[in-house]
N, C-alpha and C positions, 0 to 999 in steps of 0.2 A: 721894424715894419709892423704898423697896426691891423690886425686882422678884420676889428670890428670897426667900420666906417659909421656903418648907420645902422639905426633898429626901429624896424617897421612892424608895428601889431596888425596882424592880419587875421579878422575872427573867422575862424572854422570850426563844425561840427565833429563834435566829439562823441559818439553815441549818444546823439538828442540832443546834447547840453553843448551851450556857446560859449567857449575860450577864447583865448586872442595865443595867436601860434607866431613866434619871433622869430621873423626871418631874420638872419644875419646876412650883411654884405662883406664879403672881402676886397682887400685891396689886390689887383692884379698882380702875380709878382714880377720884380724888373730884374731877375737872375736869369743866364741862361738856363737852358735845361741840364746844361752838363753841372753848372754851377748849383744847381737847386739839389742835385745829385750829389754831390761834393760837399755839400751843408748839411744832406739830410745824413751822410755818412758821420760828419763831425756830430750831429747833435746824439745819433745814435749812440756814439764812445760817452759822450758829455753828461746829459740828462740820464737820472736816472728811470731804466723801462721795467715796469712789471708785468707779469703775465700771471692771471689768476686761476688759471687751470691748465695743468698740465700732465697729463696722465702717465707719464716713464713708468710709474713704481706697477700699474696693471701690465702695461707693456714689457717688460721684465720678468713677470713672473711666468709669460709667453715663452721667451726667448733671453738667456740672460747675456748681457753685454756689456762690456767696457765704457762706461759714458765718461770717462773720464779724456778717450781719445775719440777719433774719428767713427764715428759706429758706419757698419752697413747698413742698418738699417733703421727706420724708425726716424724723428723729427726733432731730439734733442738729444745734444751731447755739448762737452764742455766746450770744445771748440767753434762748433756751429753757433753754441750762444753767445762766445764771445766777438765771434766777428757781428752777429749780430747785435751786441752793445747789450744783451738783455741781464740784469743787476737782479732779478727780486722773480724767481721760478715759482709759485704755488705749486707744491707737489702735490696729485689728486691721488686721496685714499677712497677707491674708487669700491664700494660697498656693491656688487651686482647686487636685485632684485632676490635671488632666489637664496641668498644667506638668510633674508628676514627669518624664513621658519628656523636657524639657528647657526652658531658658527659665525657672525657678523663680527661681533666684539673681536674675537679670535682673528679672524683674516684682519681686520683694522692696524691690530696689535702687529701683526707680521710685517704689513706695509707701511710701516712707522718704523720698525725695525731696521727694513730695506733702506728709507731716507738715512734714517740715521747713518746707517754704513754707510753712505756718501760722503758725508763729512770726517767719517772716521778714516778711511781709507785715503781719502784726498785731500787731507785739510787747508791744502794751500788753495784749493781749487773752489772748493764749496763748503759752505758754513751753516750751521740750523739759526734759525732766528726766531724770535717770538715776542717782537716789539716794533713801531717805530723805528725805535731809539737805536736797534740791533741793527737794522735794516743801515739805516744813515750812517754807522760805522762801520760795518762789513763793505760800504758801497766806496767807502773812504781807503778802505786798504783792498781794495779789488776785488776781492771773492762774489763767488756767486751765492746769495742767500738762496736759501730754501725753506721757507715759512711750509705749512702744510692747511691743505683741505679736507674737509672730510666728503664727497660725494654721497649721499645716502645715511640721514642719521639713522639708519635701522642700526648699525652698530653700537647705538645708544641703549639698546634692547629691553628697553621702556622701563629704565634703575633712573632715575633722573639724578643719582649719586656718579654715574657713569660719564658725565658730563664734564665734572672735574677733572676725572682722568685722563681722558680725552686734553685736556685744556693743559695741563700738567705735562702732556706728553708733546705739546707743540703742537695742536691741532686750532688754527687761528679762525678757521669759518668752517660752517656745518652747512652745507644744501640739504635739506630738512629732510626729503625723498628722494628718489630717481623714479624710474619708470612704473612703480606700484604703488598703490597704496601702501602708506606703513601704520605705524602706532602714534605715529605725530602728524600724519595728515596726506591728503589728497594729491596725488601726481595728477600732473597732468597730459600723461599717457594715459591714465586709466580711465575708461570708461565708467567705470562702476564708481561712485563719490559715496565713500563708507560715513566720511564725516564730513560732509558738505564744508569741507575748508580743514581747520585743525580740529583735531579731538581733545578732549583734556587736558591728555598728557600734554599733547602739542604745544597746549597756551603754557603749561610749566616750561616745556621746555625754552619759549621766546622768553621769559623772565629770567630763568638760572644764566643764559645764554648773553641778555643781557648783566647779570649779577657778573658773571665771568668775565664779561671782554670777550668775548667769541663775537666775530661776526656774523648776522645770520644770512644766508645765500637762499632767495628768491628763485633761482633756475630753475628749472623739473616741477615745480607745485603749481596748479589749478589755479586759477582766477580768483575763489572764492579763498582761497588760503591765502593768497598774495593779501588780499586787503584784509584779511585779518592780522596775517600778521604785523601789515605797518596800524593800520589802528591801535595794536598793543604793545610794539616797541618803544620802549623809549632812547633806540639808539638808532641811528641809522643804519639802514640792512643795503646787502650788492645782490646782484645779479651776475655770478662769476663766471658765467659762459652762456650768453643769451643774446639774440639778436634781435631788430624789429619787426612785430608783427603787419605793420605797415607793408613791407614786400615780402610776407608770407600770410595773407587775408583768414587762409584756414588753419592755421597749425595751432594750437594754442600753448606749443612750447615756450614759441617767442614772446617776448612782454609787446604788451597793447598799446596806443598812443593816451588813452585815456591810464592805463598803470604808469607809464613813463611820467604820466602829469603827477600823480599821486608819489612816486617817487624822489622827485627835484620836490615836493613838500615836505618827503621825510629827510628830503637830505642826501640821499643815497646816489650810486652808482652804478650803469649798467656797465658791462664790460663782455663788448662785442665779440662774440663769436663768430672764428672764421671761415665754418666749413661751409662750403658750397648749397646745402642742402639749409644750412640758416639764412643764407641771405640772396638766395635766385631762387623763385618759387617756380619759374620752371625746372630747373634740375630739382628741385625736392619732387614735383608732382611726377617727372620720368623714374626718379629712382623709387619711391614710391611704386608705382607701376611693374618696376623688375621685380622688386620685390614680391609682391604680390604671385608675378605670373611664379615665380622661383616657389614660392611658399605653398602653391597649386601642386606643382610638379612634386615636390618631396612629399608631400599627402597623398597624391596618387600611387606613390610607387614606396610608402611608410618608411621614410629615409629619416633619419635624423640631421640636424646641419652637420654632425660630427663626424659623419659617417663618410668613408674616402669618397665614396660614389657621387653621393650631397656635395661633396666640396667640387669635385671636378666638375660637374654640372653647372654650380654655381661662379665658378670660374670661366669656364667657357660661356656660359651665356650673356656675364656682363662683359665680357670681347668681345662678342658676337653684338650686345646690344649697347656701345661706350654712348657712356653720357657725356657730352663738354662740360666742363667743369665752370664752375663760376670764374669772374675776372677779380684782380685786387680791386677793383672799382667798383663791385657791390659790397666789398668792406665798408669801403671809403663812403658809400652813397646811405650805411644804416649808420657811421659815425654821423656826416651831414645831418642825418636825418632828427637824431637825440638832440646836436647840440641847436639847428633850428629851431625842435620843439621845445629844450628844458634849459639850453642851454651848453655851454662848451664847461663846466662843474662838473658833470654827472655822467661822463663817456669814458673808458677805458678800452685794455684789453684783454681780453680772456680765449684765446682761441682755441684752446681744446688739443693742442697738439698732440699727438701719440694716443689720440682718442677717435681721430675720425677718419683713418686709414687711409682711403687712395679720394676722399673726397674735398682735398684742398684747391683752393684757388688758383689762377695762375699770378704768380706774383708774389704768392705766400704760402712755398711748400715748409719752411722749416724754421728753427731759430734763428737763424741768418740773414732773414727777410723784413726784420721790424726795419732795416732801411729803407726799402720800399716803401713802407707806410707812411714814413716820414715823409720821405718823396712824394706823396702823393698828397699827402694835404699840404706841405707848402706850395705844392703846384696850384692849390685849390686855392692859393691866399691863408693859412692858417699863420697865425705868430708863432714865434718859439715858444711864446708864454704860453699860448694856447696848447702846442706840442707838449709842452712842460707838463701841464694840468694830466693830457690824455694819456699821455707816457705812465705817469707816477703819482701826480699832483695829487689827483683829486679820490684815489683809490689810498692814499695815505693820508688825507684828509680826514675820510672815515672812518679809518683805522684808526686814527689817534683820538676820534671823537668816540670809537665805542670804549675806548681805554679810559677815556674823561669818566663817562656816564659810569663806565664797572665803580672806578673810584669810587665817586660819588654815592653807589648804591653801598660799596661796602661799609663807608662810612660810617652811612644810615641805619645799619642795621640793629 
């Protein structure tokens, strides 16, 4: 079944500037819906799926748990991922904010350690990977890969010798920042832009990073860092948990339609995030809101979040105040959205699982669910080919291209 019938340029404004925006047409499908369900199950076993952030190893160090059987809690374990077909786990080395002033390198170090005991303890189950190459054979004899991220290069802690280490230890893409400013560049939660984009170090570090084969991750950094750092890569960089800003007008977490244009240039990949709060701008602007009044209340009464009083407070208020959660259909509507504007090339997924607590979709609470997604773009007309690309395709695309270009630079050298 072909997905792409026709392709109509339709020019739309871009901030000022006139693009031509490719709608795609699909073919209606001719399965029933129990059938399209029954497809989306096989292709889930079939094709391989990856997910490029997934936060277990912070989650863990919360509450520690058996992922290797059923957990009570939390959104990945082995079994949930296997029924949900998912081959290739990004584990997030999840660097909070408040390491920068020290200790970063160190926590990275521990939650690397944490990965690795996964494969050590379970080796029939889960295996480290740090290739392509490794991926496509682990996915051959069944195991579930575990490639690693880094969340927050502050654990780079501005040694750009650090980088290697990193990269040696299995650490396949770096998200440059999180929510502050670091020594490499501008978040874009931060208010305050120390270096209107990357700093110094920063531009070293998109060069080592592509000298390495690290991919570099887009999420969390400012406007003005994004287009620097694709004007100075020479590899293509992802977006490993980002959604569009298209159905979030204010946030500038999410990537912009005009960055999304400038991405399908560099080649790269966005890889849609699932939580409710990325992709339904009214539930981010209600949760937003609680927050807010919550954040009032603990100032009034000098509470810390940690503090039991603070927690019950905050617990009962958001029962007191429930938000509807997003549907799987605002997934589905910022995939739509990328592969109209760049193309069905440059979408993935990245959801954040065991990262965004009680604010998942309906449709997609856990590992178990990438059926669903399936389900839902064949409902939309999507190909398998197309499925294929969004699953794995085109997020291994890149990989292999940043792996080209390391070559290549080592060469040179």
């Amino acid at each position: 079944m072909k997905s792409l019938i026709s392709t109509l340029l339709i020019p739309v404004f871009i901030l000022g500037g006139l693009t031509c925006r490719q709608v795609t047409t699909k073919e209606r499908p001719t399965l029933s819906d129990e059938q399209l369900k029954g497809k989306a199950a096989q292709l889930a076993q079939e094709l391989i799926i990856i997910d490029t952030h997934i936060d277990v190893p912070d989650r863990l160090t919360k509450k520690m748990e058996d992922i290797s059987v059923r957990t009570q809690g939390g959104d990945f374990d082995y079994p949930r991922a296997r029924i949900g077909g998912l081959n290739v786990a990004f584990m997030s080395i999840y660097i909070p904010a408040g390491y920068q002033e020290g200790g970063a390198k160190k926590l990275a170090g521990e939650l690397i350690d944490l990965v690795e005991g996964f494969a050590s303890q379970w080796p029939d189950k889960f295996a480290l990977v740090r290739s392509v190459a490794q991926v496509r054979r682990q996915f051959a004899e069944g195991k579930i890969s575990l490639p690693m991220g880094m969340e927050n290069g502050a654990a780079i802690e501005g040694h750009i010798e650090n980088l290697e280490y990193f990269y040696n230890r299995g650490t396949r893409y770096i998200t440059l920042t999180h929510s502050k400013n670091n020594l490499i560049c501008d978040s874009s939660y931060d208010p305050k832009r120390k270096w209107n984009g990357l700093s110094p170090f920063g531009r070293e570090v998109v060069a080592e990073m592509n000298r390495l084969g690290m991919m570099i991750d887009v999420s969390h950094v400012s406007d003005q860092t994004f287009f620097q750092v694709l004007e100075l890569s020479k590899a293509p960089v992802i977006a490993s948990h980002s959604s569009c800003r298209y159905f979030t007008p204010a946030w500038e977490r999410n990537i912009s339609d005009e960055m999304l244009v400038r991405l399908k240039e560099n080649g790269g990949v966005i890889q849609i995030n699932f939580g409710s709060s990325f992709v339904n701008d009214t539930y981010r602007k209600k949760r937003d809101e609680g927050r807010k009044h919550i954040n009032e209340y603990l100032r009034a009464h000098s509470l810390k979040e940690a503090d039991e009083e603070a927690r019950q407070y905050m617990k009962k208020s958001r029962k007191e105040n429930f938000i509807e959660y997003a549907d799987i259909s605002d997934v589905v509507a910022n995939i739509d959205h990328v592969v109209q504007l760049i193309g069905v090339d440059h979408v993935g997924f990245g959801s954040d699982f065991d990262g965004l607590g009680d604010s998942l979709p309906h449709g997609l609470k856990d590992v178990s669910d990438y059926p669903n997604l399936i389900y839902e773009l064949l409902k939309r007309g999507y190909s398998e080919e197309d499925i294929r690309k969004i699953c794995s395709g085109n997020l291994l695309r890149v990989w292999s291209e940043v792996e080209r270009v390391a070559r290549k630079l080592q060469i040179t050298e």
